[in-house]
DOKE-478110 format. One record per atom (N, C-alpha, C): atom name; x, y, z. Coordinates in steps of 0.001 Angstrom, whole numbers, plus 500000, padded with zeros to 6 digits. Example, Ala and Ser with C-alpha at 12.3 -4.5 7.8 and 13.67 -1.06 7.14 Angstrom:
<rs>
at, xx, yy, zz
N, 513190, 494310, 507800
CA, 512300, 495500, 507800
C, 513200, 496700, 507800
N, 512850, 497750, 507080
CA, 513670, 498940, 507140
C, 512900, 500030, 507870
</rs>
This chain:
<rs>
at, xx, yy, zz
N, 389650, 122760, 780198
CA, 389648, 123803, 781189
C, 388335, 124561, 781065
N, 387582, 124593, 782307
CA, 386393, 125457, 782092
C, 386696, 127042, 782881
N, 386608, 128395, 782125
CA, 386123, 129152, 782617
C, 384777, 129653, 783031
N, 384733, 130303, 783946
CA, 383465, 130891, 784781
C, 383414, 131806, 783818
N, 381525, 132624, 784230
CA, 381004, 133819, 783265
C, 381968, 134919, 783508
N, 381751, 134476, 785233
CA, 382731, 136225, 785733
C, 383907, 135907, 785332
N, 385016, 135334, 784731
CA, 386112, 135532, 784154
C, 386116, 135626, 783390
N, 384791, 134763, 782204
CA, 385022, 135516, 780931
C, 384348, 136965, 780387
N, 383359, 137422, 781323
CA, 382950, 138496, 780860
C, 384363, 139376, 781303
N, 385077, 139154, 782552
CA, 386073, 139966, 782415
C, 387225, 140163, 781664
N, 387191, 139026, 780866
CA, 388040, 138979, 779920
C, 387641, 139828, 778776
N, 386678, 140133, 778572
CA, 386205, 140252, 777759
C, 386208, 141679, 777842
N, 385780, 142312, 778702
CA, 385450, 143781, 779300
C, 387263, 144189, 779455
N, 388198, 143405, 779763
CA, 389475, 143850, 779775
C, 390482, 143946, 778344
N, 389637, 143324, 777522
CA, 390121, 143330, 775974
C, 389159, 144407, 775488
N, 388059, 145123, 775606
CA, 387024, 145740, 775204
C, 387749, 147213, 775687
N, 388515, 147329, 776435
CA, 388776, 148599, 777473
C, 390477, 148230, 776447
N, 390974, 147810, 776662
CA, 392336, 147502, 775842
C, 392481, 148533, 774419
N, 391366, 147798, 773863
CA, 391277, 148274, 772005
C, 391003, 149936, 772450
N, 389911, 149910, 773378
CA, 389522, 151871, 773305
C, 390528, 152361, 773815
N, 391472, 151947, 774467
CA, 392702, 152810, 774675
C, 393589, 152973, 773569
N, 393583, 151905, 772883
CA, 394704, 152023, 771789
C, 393890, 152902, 770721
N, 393012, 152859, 770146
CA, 392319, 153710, 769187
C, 392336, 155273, 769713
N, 391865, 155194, 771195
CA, 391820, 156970, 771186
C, 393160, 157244, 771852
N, 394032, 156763, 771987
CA, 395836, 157307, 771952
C, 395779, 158207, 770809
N, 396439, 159373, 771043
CA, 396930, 160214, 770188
C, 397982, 159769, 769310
N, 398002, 160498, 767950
CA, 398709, 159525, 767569
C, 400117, 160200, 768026
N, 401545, 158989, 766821
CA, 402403, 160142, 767101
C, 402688, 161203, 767119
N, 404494, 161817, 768021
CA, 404196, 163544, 767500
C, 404724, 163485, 766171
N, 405839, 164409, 766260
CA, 405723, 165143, 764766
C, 406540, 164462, 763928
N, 406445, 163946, 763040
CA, 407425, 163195, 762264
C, 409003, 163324, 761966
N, 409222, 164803, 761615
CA, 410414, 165137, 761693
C, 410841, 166246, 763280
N, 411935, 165189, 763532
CA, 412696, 165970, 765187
C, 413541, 167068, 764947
N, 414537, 167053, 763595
CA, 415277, 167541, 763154
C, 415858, 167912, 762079
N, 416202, 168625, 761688
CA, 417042, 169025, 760405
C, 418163, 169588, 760703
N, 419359, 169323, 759604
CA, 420491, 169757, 760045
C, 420802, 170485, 758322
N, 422153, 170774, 758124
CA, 422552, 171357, 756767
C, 423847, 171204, 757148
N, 424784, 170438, 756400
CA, 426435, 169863, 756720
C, 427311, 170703, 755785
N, 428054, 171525, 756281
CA, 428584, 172760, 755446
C, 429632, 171902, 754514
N, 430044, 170957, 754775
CA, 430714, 170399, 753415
C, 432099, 170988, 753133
N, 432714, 170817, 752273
CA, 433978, 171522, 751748
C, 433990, 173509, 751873
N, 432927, 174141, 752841
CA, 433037, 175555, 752027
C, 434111, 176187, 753452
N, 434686, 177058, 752437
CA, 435354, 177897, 753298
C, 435586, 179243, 752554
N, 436193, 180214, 753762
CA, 435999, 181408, 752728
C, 435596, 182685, 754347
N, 435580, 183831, 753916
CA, 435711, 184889, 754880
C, 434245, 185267, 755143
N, 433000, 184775, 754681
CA, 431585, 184786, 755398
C, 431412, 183748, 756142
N, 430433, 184336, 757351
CA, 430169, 183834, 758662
C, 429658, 182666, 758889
N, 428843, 182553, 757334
CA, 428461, 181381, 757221
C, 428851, 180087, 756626
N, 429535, 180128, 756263
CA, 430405, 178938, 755776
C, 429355, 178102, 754426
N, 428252, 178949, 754205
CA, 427642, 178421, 752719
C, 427629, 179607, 752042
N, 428046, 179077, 750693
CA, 427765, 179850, 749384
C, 426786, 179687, 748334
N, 426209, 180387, 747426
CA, 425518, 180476, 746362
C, 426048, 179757, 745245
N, 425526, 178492, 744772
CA, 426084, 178081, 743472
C, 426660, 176778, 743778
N, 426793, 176209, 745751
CA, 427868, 175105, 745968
C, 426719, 174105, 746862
N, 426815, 173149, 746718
CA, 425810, 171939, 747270
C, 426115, 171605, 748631
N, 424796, 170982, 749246
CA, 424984, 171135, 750506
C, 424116, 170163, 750854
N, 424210, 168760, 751869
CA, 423571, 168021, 752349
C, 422619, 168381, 753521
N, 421652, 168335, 753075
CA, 420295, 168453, 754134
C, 419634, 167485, 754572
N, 419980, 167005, 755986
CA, 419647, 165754, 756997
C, 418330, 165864, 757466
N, 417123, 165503, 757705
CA, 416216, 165658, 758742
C, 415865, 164318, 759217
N, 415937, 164797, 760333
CA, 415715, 163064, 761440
C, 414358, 162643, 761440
N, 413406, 161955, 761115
CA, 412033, 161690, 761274
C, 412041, 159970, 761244
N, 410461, 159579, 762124
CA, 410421, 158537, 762084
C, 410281, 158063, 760762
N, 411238, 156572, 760829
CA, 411707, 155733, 759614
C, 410358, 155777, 758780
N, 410321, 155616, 757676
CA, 409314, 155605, 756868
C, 408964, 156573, 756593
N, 408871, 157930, 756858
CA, 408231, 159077, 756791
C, 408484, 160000, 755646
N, 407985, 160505, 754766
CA, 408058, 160907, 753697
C, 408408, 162807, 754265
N, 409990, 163015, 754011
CA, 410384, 164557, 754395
C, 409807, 165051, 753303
N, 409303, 166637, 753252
CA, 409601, 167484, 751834
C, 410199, 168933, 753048
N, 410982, 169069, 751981
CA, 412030, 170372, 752197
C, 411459, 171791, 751607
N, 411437, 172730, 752340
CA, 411053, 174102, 751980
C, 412421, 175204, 751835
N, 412660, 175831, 751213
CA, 413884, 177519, 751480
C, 413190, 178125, 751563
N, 413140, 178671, 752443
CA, 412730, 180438, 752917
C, 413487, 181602, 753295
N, 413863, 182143, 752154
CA, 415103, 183432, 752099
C, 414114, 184942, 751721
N, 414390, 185556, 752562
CA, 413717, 186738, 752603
C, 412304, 186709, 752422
N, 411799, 185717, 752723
CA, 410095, 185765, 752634
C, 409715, 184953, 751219
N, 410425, 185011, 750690
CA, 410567, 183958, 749112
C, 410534, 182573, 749446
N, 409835, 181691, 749644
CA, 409925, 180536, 749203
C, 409977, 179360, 748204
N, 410756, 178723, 748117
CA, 410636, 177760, 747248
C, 411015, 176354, 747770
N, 411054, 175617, 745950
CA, 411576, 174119, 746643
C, 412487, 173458, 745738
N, 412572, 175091, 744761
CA, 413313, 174239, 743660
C, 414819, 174390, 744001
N, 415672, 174627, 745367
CA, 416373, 174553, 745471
C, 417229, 173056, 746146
N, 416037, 172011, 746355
CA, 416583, 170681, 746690
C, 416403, 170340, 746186
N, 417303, 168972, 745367
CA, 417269, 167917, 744430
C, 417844, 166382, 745699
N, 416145, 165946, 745820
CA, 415137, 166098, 745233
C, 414294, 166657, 746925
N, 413163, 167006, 746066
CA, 412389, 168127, 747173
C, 411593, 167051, 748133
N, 411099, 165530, 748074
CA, 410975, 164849, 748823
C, 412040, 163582, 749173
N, 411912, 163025, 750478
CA, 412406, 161999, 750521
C, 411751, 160873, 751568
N, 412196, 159673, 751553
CA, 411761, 158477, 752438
C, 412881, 157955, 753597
N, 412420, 158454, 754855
CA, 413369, 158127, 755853
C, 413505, 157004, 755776
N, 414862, 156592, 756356
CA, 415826, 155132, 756007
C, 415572, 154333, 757673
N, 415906, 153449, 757655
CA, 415514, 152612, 758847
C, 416138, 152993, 760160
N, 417050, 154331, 759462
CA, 417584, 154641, 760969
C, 416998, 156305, 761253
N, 415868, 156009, 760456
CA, 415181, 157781, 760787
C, 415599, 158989, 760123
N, 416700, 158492, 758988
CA, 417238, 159908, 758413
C, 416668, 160155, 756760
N, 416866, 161259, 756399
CA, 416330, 161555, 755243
C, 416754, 162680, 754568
N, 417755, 162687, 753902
CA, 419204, 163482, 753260
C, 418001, 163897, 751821
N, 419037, 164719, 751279
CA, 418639, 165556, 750224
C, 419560, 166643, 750006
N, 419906, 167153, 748471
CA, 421290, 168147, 748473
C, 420597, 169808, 748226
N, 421149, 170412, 748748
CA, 420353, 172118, 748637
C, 421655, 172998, 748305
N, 421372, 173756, 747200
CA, 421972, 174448, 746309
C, 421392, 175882, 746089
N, 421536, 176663, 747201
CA, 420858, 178177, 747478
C, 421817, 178835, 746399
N, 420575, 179448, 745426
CA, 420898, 180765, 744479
C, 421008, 181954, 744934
N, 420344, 182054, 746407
CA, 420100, 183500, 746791
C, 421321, 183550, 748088
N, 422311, 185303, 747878
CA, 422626, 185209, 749623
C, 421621, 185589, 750857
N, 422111, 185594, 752000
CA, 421033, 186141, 753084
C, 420610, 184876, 754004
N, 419735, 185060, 754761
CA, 419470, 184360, 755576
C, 418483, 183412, 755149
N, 418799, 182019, 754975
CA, 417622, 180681, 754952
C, 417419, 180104, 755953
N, 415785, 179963, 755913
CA, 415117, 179023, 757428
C, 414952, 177997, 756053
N, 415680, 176370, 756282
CA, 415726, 175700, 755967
C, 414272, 174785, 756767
N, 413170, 174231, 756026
CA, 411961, 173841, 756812
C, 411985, 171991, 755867
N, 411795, 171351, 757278
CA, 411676, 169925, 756837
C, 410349, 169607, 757601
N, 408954, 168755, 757020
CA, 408307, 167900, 757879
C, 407887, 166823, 756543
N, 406920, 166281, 757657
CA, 406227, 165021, 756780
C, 404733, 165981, 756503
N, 404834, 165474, 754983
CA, 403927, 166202, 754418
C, 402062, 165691, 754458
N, 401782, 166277, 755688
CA, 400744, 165706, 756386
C, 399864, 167022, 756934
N, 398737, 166877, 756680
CA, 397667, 167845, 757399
C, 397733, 168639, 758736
N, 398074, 169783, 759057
CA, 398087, 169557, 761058
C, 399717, 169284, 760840
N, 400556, 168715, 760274
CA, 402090, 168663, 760519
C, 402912, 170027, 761007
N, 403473, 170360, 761723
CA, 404080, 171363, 761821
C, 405798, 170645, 761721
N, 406551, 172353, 761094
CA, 407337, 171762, 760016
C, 408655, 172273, 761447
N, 410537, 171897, 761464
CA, 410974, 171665, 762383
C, 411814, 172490, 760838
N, 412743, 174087, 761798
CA, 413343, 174590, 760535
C, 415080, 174662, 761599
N, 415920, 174862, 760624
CA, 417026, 175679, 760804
C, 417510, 176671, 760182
N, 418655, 177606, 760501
CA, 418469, 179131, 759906
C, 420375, 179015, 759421
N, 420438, 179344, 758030
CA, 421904, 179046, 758026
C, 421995, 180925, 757050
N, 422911, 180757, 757088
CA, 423569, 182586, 756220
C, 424066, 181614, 754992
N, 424181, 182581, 753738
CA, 424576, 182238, 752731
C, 425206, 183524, 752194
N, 426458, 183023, 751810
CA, 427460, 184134, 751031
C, 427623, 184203, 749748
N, 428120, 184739, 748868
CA, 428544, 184245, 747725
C, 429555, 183349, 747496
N, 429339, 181815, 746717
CA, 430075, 181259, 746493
C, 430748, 180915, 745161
N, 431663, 180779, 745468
CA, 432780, 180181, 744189
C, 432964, 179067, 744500
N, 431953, 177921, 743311
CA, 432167, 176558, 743769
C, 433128, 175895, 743036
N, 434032, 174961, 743178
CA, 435134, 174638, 743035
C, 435523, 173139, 742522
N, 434211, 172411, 742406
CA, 433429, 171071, 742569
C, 433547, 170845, 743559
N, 434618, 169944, 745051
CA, 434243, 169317, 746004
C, 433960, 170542, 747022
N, 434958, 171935, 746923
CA, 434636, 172862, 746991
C, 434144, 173738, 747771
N, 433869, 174854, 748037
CA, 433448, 175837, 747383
C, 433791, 176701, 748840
N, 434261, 178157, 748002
CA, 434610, 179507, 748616
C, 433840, 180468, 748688
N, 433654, 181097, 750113
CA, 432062, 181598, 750037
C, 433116, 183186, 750416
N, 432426, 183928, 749643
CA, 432865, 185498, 750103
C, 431601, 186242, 750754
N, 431570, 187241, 751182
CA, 430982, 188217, 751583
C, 429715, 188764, 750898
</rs>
């Protein structure tokens, strides 16, 4: 089969225009879409249905592969030593669990992203009471 110049230079010019689109595409957005916090066994007469002292599964949805790290932010205090463990590797269906065990009551902005330059992080805001954990557990008071 012989091609002509003008088809192959256009071939050529249409694979040349191909690659510069794919290189200057932005990349993806933000790695993590979501975070959740699954109140688990707590019950008890605060609003929030978590207590101090009782474990708590922390979900964030990000594309598969993506390395979450988890932040607490209670009254302007941050830390990280309240998840075990403070990073994780999303699973093939985008999720990336981790257990959080708040010492402090009051209000936590729970913050998940992929720990990346320019990342902006995707939070949720849960209340924390005092709890009486129970092992599967736990009774959160006021």
């Amino acid at each position: 089969m012989t091609v002509s110049k003008k088809t192959a230079a256009t071939l050529t010019t249409l694979g040349a225009l191909t690659a510069a689109i794919a290189l200057a595409a932005p990349t993806a957005g933000a790695a993590v879409t979501r975070v959740d916090v699954a109140p688990g066994l707590s019950f008890g007469s605060s609003g929030g249905g978590y207590g101090t002292g009782c474990s708590y599964t922390v979900t964030a949805t990000a594309r598969p592969g993506a390395t979450v790290t988890y932040l607490d932010d209670v009254e302007g205090g941050r830390t990280i030593d309240t998840f075990k463990p403070v990073t994780q590797v999303a699973d093939a269906s985008g999720k990336a669990s981790t257990t959080w065990t708040p010492v402090k009551k009051g209000k936590h902005d729970i913050w998940a992203a992929e720990y990346v330059q320019g990342e902006s992080y995707i939070m949720t805001t849960v209340n924390v009471g005092t709890g009486l954990n129970l092992g599967p557990a736990c009774v959160v008071l006021p």
